[in-house]
C-alpha positions, 0 to 999 in steps of 0.5 A: 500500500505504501507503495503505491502512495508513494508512486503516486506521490511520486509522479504528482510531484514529477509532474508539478516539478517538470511544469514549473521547468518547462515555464521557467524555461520558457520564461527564461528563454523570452528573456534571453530573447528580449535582451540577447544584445545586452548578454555577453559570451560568459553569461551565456555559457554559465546560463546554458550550464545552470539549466542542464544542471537543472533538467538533470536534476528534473530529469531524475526527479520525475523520470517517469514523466518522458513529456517534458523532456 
C-alpha cells in the first residue's frame, strides 16, 4: 500500500516539478530573447550550464514523466 502512495506521490510531484521547468524555461528563454544584445559570451555559457544542471536534476526527479523532456 505504501507503495503505491508513494508512486503516486511520486509522479504528482514529477509532474508539478517538470511544469514549473518547462515555464521557467520558457520564461527564461523570452528573456534571453528580449535582451540577447545586452548578454555577453560568459553569461551565456554559465546560463546554458545552470539549466542542464537543472533538467538533470528534473530529469531524475520525475523520470517517469518522458513529456517534458
Amino acid at each position: 500500500m505504501m507503495i503505491i502512495v508513494g508512486s503516486i506521490i511520486g509522479v504528482i510531484t514529477g509532474l508539478i516539478g517538470g511544469i514549473i521547468v518547462v515555464v521557467l524555461y520558457n520564461l527564461v528563454a523570452k528573456w534571453v530573447d528580449d535582451n540577447e544584445m545586452k548578454i555577453n559570451t560568459h553569461n551565456f555559457f554559465s546560463f546554458f550550464f545552470v539549466k542542464n544542471t537543472y533538467f538533470l536534476r528534473y530529469r531524475r526527479m520525475g523520470s517517469s514523466l518522458k513529456i517534458f523532456f
